[in-house]
C-alpha positions as CSV (number, residue, x, y, z in Angstrom):
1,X,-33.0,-0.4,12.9
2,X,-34.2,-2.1,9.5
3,X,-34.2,-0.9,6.4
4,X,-37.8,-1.4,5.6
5,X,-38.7,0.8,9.2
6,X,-36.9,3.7,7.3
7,X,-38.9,5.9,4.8
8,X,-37.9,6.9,1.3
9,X,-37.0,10.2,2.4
10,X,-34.5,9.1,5.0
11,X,-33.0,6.4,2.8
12,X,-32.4,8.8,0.2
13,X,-30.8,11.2,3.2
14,X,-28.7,8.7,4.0
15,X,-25.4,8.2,2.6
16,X,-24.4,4.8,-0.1
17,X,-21.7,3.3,2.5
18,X,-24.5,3.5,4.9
19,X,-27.2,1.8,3.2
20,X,-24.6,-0.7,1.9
21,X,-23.8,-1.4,5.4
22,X,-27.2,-2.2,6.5
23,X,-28.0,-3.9,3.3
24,X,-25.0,-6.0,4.3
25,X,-25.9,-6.5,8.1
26,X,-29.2,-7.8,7.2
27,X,-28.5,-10.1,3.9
28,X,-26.1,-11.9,6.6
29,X,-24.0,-12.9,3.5
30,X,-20.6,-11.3,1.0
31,X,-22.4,-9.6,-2.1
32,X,-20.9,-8.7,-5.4
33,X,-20.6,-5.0,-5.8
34,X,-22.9,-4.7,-8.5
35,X,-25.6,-6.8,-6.6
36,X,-25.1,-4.3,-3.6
37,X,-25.0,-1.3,-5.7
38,X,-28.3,-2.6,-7.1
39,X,-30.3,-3.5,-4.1
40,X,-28.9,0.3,-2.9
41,X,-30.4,1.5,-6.3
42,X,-34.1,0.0,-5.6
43,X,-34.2,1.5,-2.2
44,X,-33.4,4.9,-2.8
45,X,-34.8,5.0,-6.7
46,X,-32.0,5.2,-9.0
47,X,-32.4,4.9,-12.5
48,X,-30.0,1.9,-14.4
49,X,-28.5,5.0,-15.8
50,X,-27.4,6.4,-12.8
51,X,-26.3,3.2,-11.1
52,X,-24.0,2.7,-14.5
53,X,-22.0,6.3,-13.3
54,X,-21.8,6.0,-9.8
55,X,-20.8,2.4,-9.4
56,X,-16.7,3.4,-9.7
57,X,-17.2,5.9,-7.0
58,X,-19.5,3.1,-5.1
59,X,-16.6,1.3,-5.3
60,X,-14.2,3.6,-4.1
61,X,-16.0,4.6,-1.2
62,X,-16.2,0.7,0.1
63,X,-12.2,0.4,-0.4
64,X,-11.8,3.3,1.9
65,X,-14.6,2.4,4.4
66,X,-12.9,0.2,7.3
67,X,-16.3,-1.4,8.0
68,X,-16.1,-3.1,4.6
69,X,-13.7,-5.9,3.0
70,X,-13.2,-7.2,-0.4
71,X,-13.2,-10.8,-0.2
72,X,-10.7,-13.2,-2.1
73,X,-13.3,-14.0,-4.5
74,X,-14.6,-10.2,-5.3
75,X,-17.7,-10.1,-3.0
76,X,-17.8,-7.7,-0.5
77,X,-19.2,-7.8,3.5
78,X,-18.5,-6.4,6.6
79,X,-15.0,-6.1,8.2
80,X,-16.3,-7.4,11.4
81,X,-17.8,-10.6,10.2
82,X,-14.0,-11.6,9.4
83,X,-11.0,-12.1,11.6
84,X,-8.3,-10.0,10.2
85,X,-4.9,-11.9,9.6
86,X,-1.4,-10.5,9.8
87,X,0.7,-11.9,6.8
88,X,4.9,-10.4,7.3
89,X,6.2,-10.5,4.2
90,X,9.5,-12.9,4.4
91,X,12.0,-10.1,2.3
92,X,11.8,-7.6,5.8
93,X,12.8,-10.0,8.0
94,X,16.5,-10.0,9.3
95,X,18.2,-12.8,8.9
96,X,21.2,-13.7,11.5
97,X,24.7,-15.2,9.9
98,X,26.4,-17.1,11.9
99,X,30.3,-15.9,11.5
100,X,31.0,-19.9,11.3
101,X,29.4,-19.8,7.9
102,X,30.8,-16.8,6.4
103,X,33.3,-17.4,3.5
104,X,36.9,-16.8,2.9
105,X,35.7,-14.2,0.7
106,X,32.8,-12.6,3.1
107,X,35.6,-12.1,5.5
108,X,38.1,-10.4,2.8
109,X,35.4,-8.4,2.2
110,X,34.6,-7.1,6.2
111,X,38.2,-6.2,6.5
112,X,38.3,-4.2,3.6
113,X,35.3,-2.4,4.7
114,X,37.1,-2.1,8.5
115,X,40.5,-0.8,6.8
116,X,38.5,1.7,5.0
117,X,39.5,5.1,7.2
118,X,43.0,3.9,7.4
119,X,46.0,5.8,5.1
120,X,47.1,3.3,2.8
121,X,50.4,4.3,3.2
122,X,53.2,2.5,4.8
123,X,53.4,3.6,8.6
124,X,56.9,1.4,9.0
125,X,58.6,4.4,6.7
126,X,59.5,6.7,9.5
127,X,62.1,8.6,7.0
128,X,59.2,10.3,5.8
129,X,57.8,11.9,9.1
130,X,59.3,15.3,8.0
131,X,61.8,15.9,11.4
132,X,64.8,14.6,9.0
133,X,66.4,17.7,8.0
134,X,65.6,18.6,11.6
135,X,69.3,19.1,13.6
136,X,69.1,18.4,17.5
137,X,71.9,20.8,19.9
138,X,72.7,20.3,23.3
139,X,72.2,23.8,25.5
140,X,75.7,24.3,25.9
141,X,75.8,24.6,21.9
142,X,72.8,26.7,21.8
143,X,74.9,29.2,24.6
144,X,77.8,29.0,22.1
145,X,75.6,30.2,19.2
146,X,74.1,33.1,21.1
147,X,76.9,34.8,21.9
């Protein structure tokens, strides 16, 4: 359906993303908001005035409508007249280190982060095990003793 088959009445029932979207569809061709907002103001009778207030939440509404995109130079169309691209941004991909290239100091650093739940005590003193004051007996002492 065209916009000029529709009657005041229904335009003005009609919501701005809507009319912007047709407006769109049939101009064939990225408009600047204003321009839009304009052409949206002439259809349904708003006053300069009017068009002046609303045109923030005009904008609002086409940056949350999916059918619409801001182009790279400001002008807006439909989402569907564009293929979408997919840019990664180069900071979230992983990078893989060879362990050829790590540094003396890279690999100082991994086996200080490995050691890091061991005691950082000596484990060749045995002196300090706490069976020293400890006194073995054979059974034939321990007889001895009990009697």
């Amino acid at each position: 359906m065209k916009i000029e088959d529709l009657t005041k009445e229904e335009l003005e029932n009609m919501s701005y993303d809507d009319i912007a979207f047709m407006v769109l569809n049939e101009q064939n061709k990225p408009m600047k908001i204003i321009d839009l907002f304009n052409e949206i103001g002439k259809l349904v009778s708003l006053s300069a005035q009017t068009i002046e207030e609303k045109i923030g939440d005009f904008f609002e509404m086409l940056t949350l409508d999916k059918r619409f995109i801001m182009l790279d130079d400001g002008t807006w169309d439909l989402s569907s007249k564009h293929a979408k691209k997919l840019v990664l941004d180069e900071d979230e991909e992983e990078i893989a280190v060879d362990e050829e290239e790590l540094t003396e100091e890279d690999e100082e650093e991994e086996q200080t982060e490995e050691n890091i739940f061991y005691d950082e005590q000596d484990d060749d003193n045995d002196d300090d095990d706490g069976l020293s004051d400890l006194v073995v007996i054979d059974e034939d002492e321990e007889e001895e003793t009990n009697l």
